[in-house]
N, C-alpha and C positions, 0 to 999 in steps of 0.2 A: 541345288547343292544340299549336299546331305545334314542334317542336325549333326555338332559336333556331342557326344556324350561324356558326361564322366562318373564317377560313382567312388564312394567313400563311406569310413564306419566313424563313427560317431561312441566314443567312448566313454561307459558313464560308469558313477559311481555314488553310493546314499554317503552323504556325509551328516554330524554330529547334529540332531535337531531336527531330524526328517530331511534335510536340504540335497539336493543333487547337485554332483560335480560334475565336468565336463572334459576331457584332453582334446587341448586343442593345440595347432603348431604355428610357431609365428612362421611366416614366409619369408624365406632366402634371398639371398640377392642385393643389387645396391639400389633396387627401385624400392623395396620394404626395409631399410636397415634403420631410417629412423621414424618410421608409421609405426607406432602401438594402437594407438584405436583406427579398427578395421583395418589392421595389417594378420589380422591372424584366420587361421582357416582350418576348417574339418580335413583330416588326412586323404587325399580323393586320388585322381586322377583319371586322365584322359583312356576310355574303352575303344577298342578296335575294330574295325565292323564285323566282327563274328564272336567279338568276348559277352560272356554270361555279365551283366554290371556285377553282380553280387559276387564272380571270380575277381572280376577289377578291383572291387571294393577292399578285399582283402589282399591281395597282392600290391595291391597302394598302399595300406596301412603297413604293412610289414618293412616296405620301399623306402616311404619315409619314415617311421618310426624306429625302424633296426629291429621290429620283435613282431610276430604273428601276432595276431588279435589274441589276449589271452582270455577267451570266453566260447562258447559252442552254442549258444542260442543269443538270436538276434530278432531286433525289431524291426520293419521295414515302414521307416517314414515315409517312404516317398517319394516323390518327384518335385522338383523346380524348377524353371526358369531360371538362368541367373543370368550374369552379366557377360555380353557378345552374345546373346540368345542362346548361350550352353544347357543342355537339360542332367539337369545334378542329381541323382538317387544317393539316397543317404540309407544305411538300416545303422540303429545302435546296439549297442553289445554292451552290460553290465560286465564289469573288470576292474583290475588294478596296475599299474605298468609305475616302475618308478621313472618319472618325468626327465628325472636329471639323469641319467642315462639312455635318452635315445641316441641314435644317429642316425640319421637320414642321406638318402644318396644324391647326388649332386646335380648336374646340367652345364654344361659351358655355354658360354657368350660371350663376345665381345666388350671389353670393357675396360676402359672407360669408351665410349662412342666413336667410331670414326678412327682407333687408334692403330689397328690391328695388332692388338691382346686379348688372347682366347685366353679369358679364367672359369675356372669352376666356381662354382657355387653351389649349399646344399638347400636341398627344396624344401627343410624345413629347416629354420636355422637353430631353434631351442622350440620344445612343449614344454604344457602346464598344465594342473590343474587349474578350471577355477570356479567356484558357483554360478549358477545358469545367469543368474543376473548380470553379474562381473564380465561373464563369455560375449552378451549381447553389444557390451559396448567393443569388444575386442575382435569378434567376425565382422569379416567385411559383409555387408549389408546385404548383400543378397543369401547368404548362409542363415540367417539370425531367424526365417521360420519355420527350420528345424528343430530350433531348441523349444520353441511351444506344442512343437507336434511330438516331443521327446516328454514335456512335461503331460503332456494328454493322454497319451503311450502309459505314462506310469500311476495317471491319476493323482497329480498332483499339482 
């Protein structure tokens, strides 16, 4: 069975004091409505067997954030492992996006379980910034060594 893929940008910014920021999006849905630590996630999504990751990555960000990446060079962290054996590629992009205006596009499912109610849901339900620290407690666990390979990336 083939590796499922996915690939997302990772969007940063220097904030006051040398420090870096991060946008990241809490996850949608009634499975994350009340997880904050490690309910949140780098903008990604699922690549097609013939998609470039790096078309993905940007075509996810746009997907769910409501806005193109606002930047034209990028970092390529990498690759990961993450959770269900997914292989993650991440690049970051230094930028600014006002947070409180995204919109993200949605997904249906059934829900509440068993009921036969198809609701939407959007796959990011609010971004934020937040300092790379702050971000570690807020990605779910398998995203969080990105943010060291972002602080490495910038020499800091």
């Amino acid at each position: 069975m083939p590796v499922t893929r996915s690939a997302g940008v990772l969007l940063y910014r220097r904030a006051g004091g040398g420090g870096v920021e991060v946008l990241i999006g809490h996850m949608g849905g009634p499975f994350w409505a009340r997880k904050d630590a490690a309910g949140w996630s780098i903008p990604k999504g699922e690549a097609g067997p013939d998609e470039e990751p790096f078309d993905v990555a940007r075509r996810e960000f746009a997907e769910e954030l409501g806005s193109p990446v606002p930047a034209t060079e990028f970092l390529d962290l990498g690759e990961l492992r993450v959770s269900g054996g997914k292989l993650l590629t991440v690049w970051a992009a230094e930028g600014d996006l006002d947070a409180a205006a995204t919109v993200s596009n949605t997904f249906a499912m059934e829900w509440p379980p068993r009921s036969g109610r198809v609701q939407g849901f959007p796959e990011i339900d609010r971004s934020a910034w937040f300092p790379v620290d702050a971000a570690r407690e807020k990605l779910v666990r398998g995203q969080v060594p990105f943010l060291d390979r972002l602080l490495v990336a910038l020499g800091s």
